[in-house]
Backbone as a ProteinNet text record, in pm:
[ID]
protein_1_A
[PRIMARY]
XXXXXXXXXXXXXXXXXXXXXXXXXXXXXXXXXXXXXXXXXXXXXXXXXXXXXXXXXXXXXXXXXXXXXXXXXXXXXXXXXXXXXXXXXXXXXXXXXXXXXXXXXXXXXXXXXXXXXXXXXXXXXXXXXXXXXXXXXXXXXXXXXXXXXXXXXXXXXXXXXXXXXXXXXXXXXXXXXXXXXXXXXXXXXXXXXXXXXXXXXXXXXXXXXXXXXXXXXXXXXXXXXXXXXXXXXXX
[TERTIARY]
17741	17658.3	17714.4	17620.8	17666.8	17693.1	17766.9	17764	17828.6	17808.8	17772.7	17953.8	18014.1	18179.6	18160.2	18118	18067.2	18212.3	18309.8	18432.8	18492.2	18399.7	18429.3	18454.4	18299.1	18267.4	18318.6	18431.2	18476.4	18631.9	18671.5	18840.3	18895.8	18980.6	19065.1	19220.3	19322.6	19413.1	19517	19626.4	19707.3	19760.9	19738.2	19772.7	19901.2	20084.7	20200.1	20145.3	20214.4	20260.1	20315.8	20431.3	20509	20441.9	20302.8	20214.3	20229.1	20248.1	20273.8	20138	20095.6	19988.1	19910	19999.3	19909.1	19849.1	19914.7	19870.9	19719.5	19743.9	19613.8	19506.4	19515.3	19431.4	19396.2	19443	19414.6	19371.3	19346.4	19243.8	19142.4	19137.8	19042.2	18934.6	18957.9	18880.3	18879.8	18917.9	18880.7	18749.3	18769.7	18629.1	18536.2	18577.2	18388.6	18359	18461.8	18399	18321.7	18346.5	18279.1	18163	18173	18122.6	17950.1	18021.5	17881.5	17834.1	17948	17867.5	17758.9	17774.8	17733.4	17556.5	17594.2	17459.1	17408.4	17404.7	17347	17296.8	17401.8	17281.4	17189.2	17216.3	17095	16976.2	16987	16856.2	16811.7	16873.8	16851.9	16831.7	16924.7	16926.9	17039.2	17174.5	17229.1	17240.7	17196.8	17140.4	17177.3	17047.3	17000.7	17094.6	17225.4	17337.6	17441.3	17441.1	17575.2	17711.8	17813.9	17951.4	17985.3	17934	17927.4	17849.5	17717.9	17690.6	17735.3	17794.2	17894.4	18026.9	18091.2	18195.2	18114	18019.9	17964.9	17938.2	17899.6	17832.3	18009.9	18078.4	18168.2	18328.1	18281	18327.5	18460.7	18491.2	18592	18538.7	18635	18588.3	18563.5	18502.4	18472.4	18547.1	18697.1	18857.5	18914.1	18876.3	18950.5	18831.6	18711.3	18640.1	18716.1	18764.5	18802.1	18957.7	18998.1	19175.7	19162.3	19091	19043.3	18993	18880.1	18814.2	18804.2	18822.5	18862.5	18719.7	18622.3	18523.3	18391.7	18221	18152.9	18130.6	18130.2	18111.2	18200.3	18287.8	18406.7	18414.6	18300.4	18304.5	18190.5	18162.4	18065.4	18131.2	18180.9	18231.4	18381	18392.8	18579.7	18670.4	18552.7	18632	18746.5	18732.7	18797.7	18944.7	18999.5	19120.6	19174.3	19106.4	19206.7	19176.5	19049.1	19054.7	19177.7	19192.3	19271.3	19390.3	19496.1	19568.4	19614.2	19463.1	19497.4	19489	19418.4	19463	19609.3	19680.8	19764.4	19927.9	19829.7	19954.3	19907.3	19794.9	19719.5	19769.6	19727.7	19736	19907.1	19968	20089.5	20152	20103.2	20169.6	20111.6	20247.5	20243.1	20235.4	20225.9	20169.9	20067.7	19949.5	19834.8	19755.8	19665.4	19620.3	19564.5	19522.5	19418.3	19311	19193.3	19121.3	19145.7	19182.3	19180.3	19273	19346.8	19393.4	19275.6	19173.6	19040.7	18964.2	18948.1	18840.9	18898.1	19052.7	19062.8	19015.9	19046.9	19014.5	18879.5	18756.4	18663.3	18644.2	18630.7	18662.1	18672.6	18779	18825.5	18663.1	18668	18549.5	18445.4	18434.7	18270.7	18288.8	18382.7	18406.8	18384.1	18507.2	18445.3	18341.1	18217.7	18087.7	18000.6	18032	17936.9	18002.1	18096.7	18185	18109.1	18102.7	18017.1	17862.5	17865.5	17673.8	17679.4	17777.2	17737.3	17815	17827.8	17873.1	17810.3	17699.8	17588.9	17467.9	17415.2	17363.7	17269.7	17182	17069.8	17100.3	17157.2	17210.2	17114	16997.8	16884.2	16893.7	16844.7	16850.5	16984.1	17087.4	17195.6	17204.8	17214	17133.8	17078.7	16933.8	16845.3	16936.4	17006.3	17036.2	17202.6	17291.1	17331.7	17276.3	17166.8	17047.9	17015.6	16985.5	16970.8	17097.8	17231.5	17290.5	17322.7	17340.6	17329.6	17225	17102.8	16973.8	16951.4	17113.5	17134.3	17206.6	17383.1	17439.9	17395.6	17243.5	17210.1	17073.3	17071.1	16976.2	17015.8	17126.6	17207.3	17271.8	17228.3	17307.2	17493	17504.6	17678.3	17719.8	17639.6	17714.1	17708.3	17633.5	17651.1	17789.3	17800.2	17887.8	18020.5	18000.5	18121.9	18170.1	18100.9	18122	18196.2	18102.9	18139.4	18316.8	18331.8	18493.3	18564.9	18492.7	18606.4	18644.1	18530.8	18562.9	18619.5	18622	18724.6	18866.3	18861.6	18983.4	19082.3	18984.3	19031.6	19084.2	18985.6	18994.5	19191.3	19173.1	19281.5	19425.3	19461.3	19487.9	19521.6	19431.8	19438.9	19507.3	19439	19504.6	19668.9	19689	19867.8	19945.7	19877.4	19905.2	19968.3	19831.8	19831.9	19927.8	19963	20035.4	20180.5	20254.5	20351.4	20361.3	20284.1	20273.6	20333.7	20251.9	20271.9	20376.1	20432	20515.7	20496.6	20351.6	20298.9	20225.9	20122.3	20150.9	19962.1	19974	19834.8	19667	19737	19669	19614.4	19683.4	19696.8	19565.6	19482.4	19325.3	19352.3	19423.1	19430.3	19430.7	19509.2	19503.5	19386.9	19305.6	19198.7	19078.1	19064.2	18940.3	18995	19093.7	19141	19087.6	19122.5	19117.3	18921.3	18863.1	18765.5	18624.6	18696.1	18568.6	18658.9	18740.7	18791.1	18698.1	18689.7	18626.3	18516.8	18412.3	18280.6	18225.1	18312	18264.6	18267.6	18304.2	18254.2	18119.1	18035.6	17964.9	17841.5	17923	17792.2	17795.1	17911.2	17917.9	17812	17769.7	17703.8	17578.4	17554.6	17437.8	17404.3	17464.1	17432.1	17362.7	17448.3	17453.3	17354.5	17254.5	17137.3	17015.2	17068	16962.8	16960.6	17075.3	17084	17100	17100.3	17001.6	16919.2	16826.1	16698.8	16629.1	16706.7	16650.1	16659.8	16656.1	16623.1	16748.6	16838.5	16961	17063.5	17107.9	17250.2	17378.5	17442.5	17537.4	17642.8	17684	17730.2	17632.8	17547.5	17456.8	17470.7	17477.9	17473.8	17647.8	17722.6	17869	17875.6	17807.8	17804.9	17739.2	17574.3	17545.9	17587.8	17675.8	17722.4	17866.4	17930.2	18063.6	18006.4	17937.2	17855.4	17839.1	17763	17720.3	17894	17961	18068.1	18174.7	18148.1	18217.5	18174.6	18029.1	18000.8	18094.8	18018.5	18060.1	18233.5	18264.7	18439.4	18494.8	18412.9	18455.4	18391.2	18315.5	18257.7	18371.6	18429.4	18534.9	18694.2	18688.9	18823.7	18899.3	18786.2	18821.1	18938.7	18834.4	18922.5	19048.1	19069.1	19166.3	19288.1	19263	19390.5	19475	19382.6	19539.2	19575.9	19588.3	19618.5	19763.7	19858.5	19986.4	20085.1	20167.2	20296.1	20394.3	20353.3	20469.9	20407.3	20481.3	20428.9	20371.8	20267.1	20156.9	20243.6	20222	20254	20237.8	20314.9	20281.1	20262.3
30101.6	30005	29984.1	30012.1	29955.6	29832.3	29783.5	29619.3	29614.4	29513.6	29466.6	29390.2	29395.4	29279.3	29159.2	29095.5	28954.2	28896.1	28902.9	28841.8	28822	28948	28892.8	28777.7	28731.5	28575.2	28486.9	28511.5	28430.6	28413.3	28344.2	28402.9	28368.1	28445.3	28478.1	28488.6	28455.2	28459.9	28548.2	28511.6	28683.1	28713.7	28848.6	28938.7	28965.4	28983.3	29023.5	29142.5	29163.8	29318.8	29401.2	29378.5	29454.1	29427.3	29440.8	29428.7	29580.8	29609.2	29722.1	29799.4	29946.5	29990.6	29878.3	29872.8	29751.4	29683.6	29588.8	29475.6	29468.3	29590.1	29649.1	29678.8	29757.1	29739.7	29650.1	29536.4	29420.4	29364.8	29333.7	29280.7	29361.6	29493.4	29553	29527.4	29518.8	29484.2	29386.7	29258.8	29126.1	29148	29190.1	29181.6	29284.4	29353.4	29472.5	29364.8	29284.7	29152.8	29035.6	29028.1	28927.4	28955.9	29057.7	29150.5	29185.5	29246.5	29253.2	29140.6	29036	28965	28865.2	28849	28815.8	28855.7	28987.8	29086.9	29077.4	29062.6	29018	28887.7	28806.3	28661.7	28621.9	28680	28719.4	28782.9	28868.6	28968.1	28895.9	28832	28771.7	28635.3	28604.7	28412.6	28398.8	28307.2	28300.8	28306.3	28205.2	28187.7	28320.8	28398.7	28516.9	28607.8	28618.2	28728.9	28682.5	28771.2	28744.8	28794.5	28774.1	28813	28958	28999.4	29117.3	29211.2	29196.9	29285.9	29282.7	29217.4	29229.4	29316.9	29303.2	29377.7	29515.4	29539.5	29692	29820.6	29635.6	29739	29786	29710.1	29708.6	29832.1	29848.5	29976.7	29904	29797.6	29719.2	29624.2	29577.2	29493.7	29353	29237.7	29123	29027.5	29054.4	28978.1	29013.1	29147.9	29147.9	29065.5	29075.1	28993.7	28826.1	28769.1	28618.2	28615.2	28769.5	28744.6	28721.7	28759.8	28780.6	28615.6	28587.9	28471.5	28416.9	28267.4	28193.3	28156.2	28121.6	28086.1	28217.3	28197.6	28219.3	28206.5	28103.5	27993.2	28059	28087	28107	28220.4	28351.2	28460.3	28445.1	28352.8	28349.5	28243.9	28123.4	28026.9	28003.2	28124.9	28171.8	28139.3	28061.9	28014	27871	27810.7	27700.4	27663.5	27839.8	27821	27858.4	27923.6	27944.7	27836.7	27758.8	27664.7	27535.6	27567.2	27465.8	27486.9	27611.4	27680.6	27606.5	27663.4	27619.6	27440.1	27344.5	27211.1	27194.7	27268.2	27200.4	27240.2	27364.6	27429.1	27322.8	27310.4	27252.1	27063.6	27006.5	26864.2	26825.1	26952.8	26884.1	26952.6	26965.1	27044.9	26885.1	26840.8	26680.6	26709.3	26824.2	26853.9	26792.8	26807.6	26811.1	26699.8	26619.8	26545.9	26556.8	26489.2	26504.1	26595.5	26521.2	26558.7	26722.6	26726.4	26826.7	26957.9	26905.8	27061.4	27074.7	26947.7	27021.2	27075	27048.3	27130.8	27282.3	27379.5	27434.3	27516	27435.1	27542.7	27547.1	27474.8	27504.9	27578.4	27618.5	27675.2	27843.1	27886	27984.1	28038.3	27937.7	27981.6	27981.8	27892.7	27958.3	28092.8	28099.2	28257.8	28328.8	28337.8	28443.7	28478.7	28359.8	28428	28444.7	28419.2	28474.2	28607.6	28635.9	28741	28846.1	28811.5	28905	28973.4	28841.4	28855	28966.5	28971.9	29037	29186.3	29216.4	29299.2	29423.4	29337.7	29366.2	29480.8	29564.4	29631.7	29562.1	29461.8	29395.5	29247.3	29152.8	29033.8	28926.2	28929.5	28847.5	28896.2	28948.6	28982.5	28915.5	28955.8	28899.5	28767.6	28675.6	28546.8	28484.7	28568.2	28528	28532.5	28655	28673.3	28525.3	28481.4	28394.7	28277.4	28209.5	28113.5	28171.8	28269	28300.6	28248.8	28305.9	28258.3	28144.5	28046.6	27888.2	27817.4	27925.8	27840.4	27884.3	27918.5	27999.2	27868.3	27880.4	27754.4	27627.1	27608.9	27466.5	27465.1	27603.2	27615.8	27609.5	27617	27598.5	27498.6	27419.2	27297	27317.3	27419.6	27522.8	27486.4	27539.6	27577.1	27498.2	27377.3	27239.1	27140	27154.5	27113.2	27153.1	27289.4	27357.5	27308.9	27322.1	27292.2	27109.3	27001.5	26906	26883.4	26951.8	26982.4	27001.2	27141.7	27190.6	27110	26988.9	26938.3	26827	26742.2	26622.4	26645.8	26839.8	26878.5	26890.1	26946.2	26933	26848.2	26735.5	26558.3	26509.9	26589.3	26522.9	26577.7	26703.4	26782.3	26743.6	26691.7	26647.7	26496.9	26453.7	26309.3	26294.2	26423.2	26437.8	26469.2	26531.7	26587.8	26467.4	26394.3	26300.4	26178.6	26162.7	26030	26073.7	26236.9	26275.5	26238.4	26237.6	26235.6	26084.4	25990.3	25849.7	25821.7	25900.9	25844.9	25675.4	25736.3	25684	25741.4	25652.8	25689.6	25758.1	25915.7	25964.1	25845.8	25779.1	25650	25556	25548.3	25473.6	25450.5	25379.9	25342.3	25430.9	25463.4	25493.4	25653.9	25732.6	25896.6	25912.2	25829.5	25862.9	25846.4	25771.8	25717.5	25858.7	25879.1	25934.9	26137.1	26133	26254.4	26300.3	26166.4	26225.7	26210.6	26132.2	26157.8	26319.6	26329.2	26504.1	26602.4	26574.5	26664.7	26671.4	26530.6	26555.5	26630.7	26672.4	26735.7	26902.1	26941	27053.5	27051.7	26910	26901.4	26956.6	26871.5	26876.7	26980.3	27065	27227.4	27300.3	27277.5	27385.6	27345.4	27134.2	27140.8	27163.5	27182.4	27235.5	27434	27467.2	27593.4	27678.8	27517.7	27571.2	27538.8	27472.5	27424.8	27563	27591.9	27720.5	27826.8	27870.9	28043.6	28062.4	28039	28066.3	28200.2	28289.2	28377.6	28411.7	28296.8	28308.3	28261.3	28273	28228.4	28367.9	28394.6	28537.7	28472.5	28541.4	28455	28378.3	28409.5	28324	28192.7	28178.6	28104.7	27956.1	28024.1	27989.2	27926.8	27977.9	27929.6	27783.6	27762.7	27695	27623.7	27624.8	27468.4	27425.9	27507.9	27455.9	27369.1	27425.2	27367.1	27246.4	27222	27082.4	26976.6	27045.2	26945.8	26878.1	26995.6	26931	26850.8	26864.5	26788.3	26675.4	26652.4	26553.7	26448.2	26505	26403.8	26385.6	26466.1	26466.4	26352.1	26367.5	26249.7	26097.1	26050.9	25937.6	25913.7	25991.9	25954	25950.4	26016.1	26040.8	25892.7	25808.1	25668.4	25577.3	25595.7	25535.8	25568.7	25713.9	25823.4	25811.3	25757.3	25743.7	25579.5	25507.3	25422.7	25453	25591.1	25657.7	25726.7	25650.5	25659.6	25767.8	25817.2	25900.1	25789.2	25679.1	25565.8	25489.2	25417.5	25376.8	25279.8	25233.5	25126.4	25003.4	24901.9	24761.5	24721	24680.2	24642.5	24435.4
775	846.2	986.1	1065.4	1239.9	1256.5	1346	1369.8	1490.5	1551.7	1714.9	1648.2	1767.1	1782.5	1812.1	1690.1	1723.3	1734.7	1705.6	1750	1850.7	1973.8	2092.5	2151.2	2128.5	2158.8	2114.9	1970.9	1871.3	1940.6	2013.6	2020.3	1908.6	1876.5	1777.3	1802.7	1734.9	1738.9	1811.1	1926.5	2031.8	1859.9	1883	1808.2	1851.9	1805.1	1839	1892.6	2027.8	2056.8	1965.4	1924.1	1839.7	1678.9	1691.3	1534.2	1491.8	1373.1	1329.3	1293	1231.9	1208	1094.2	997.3	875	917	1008.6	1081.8	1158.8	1208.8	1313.3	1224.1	1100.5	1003.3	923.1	924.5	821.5	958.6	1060	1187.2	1207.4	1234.9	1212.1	1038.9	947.2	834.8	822.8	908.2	897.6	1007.5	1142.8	1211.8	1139.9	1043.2	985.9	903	843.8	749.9	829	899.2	963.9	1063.4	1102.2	1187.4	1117.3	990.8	897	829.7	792	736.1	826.1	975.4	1071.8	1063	1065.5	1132.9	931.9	849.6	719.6	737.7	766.1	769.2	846.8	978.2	1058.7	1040.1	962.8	911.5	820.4	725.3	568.1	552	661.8	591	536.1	526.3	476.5	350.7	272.9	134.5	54.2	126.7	58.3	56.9	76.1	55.5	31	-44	-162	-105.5	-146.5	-100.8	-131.7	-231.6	-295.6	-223.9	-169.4	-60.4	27	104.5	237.5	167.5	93	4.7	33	-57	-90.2	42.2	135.4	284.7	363.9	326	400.8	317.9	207	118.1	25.1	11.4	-31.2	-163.9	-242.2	-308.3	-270.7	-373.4	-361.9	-373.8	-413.2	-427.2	-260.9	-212.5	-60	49.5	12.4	119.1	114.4	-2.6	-54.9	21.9	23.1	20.9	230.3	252.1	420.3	477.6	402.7	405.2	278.4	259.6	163.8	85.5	197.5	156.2	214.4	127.2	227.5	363	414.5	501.9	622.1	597.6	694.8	748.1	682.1	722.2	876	889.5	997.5	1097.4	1018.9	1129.7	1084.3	1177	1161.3	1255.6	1382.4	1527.8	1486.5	1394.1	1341.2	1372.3	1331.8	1302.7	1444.3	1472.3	1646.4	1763	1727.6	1803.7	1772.5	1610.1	1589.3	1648.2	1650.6	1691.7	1889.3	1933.8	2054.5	2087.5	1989.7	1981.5	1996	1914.3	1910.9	2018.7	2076.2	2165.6	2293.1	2305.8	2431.6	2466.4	2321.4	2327.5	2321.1	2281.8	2288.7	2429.6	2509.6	2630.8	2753	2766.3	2781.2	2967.1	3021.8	3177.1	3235.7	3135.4	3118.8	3015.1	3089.8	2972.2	2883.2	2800.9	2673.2	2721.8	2807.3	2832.1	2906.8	2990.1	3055.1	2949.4	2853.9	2794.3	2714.2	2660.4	2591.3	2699.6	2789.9	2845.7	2929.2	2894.2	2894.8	2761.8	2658.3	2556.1	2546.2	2548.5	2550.5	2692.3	2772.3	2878.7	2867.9	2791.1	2744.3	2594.3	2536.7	2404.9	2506.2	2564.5	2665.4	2753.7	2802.6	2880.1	2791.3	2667.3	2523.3	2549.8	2559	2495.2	2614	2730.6	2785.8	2875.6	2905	2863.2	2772.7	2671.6	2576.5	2609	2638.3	2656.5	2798.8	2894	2983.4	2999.5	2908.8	2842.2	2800.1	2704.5	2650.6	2713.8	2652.4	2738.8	2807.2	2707.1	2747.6	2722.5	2788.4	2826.5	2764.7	2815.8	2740.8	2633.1	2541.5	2425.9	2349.3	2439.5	2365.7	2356.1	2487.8	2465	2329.5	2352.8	2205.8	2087.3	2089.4	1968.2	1882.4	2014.3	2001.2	1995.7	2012.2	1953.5	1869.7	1804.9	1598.1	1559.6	1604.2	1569	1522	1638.1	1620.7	1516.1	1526.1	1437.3	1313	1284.1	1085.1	1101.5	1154.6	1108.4	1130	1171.4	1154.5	1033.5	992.7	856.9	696.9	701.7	595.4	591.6	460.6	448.5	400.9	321.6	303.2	434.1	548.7	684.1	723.2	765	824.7	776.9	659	578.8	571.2	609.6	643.4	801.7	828	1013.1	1027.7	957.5	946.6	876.8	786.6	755.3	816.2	896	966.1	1116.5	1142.5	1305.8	1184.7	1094.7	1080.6	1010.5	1024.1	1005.7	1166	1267.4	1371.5	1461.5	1385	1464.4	1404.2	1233.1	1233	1294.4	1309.3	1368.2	1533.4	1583.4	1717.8	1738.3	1603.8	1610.1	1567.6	1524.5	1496.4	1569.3	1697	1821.4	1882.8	1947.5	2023	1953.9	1842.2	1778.7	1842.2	1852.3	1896.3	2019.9	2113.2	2223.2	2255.6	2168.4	2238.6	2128.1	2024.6	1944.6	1842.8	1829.6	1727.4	1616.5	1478.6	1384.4	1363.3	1320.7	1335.6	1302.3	1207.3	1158.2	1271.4	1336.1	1460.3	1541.4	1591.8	1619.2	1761.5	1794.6	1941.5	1966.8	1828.6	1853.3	1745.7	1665.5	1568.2	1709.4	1843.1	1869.5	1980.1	2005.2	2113.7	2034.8	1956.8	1894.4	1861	1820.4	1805.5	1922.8	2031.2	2157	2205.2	2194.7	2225.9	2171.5	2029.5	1993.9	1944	2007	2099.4	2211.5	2216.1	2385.2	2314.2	2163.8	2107.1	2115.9	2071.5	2012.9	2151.7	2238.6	2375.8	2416.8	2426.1	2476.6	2377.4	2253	2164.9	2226.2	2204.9	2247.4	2370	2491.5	2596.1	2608.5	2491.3	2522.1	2451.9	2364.7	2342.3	2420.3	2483.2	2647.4	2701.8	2749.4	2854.8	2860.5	2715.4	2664.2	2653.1	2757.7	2757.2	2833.2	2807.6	2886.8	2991.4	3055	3248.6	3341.1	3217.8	3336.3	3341.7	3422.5	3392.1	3347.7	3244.4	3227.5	3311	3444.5	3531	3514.6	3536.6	3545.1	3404.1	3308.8	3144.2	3177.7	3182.6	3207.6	3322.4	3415.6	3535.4	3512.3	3434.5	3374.8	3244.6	3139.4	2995.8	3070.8	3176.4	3207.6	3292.9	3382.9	3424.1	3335.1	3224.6	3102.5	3024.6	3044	2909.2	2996.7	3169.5	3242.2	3280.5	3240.3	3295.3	3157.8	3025.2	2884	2945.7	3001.3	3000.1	3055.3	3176.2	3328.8	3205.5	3116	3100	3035.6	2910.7	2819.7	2860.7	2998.1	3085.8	3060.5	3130.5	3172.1	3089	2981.1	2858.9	2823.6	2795.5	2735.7	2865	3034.8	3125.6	3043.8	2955	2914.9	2796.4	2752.9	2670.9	2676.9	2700.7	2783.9	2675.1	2720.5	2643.9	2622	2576.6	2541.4	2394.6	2305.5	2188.9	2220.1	2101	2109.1	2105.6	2165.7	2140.8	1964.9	1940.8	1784.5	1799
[MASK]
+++++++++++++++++++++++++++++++++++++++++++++++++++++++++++++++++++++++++++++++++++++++++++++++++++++++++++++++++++++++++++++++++++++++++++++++++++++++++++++++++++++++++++++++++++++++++++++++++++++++++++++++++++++++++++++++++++++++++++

C-alpha cells in the first residue's frame, strides 16, 4: 500500500544521531503504521477499520501494531507525546516565559504542517486533504475523547512544569489556571487553522493568519500569566 508522510506535519521526537540500524527500523514501521493507518481512516471512517487491517496492509501482526501504539486512537493522534516532550523542555527553560515558550512550540507544529503542504505537489489539495483530516477527529466520538485526555494530560504536565518554576505545589490555583489558558491557545491554533485552509491562501499565507490568530488569544492571556512570578505563592 502507498502512503503519503503524514508525520511530516506531525513533529515527532529528535531521533539520537548515534541511533543504530534497529532503531531506524522501529521509526521507520512506526510512520508505515501511522502513515497507513492515517490514509485508511480517511478513505473509510474511522469506525469502519479495524486494527487488524492496518496490521495486514502493513505486513505485520496485530500485537506489533499495539506494541508501537497503545491504543487505536493514537495511531492517528500521535502528536501528543512530542508536544508533551517539548512542554516540558520549553516551560521549564526559565529565559523565556510561559507564554512565549508556548507559542514557540506551537510555532514549530504549525511550520511542520505547512512545511508539508508546500511540499506537496499540489498544495491545495493538500490543504483539503488536512481539513478531512481534522473533520475525522471531530467525527468520532473514540477520537474526541481521546484528544480530550490527551490535552488534560498535557494541562497536567504543564502544570508540574510551572509549580517548579514558582516552587510551588502542581495543585496550586495558579500553575492549574496558568497551565490550562496555555493550552488553549492549542485549541485556537486548530480552530484557526480550519478558518484558513481554504484553498485560496499559499501556505505562507495559512502560517501568517493561523500565527495572528494564536497571537492575538496569546497577548489577551499574557496579561494575567506576567504576575505569574518564579517565586512561591504567598500562603
Amino acid at each position: 500500500m502507498s502512503t503519503v508522510d503524514w508525520t511530516a506535519w506531525r513533529p515527532q521526537a529528535a531521533e539520537p544521531e548515534a541511533a543504530g540500524l534497529r532503531e531506524q527500523k522501529k521509526r521507520l514501521l512506526r510512520q508505515r503504521l501511522t502513515d497507513t493507518a492515517t490514509e485508511m481512516f480517511l478513505e473509510r471512517g474511522f469506525d469502519a477499520v479495524r486494527v487488524s487491517e492496518i496490521a495486514q496492509a502493513c505486513g505485520v501482526s496485530e500485537k506489533t501494531v499495539f506494541n508501537y501504539f497503545p491504543t487505536k486512537e493514537s495511531l492517528i493522534l500521535d502528536q501528543g507525546e512530542s508536544t508533551m516532550a517539548a512542554l516540558r523542555a520549553g516551560l521549564g527553560d526559565t529565559d523565556h516565559s510561559p507564554v512565549e515558550a508556548a507559542l514557540r512550540i506551537l510555532s514549530d507544529e504549525l511550520r511542520a504542517m505547512t512545511s508539508w503542504i508546500s511540499a506537496q505537489d499540489d498544495p491545495i489539495q493538500a490543504a483539503a486533504v488536512i481539513r478531512r483530516f481534522g473533520a475525522l477527529t471531530r467525527s468520532s466520538p473514540s477520537l474526541r475523547a481521546y484528544h480530550r485526555d490527551m490535552t488534560d494530560r498535557l494541562v497536567t504536565v504543564a502544570a508540574e512544569v510551572l509549580a517548579q518554576r514558582t516552587h510551588s505545589s502542581p495543585n496550586d490555583p495558579e500553575p492549574q489556571i496558568a497551565a490550562t489558558a496555555l493550552l488553549g491557545l492549542w485549541s485556537i491554533q486548530f480552530q484557526s487553522l480550519g478558518k484558513h485552509l481554504d484553498g485560496a491562501r499559499t501556505p505562507t499565507q495559512i502560517h501568517e493568519a493561523v500565527t495572528a490568530d494564536v497571537r492575538r488569544a496569546a497577548t489577551l492571556i499574557d496579561t494575567g500569566l506576567t504576575s505569574f512570578k518564579d517565586a512561591a505563592p504567598t500562603r
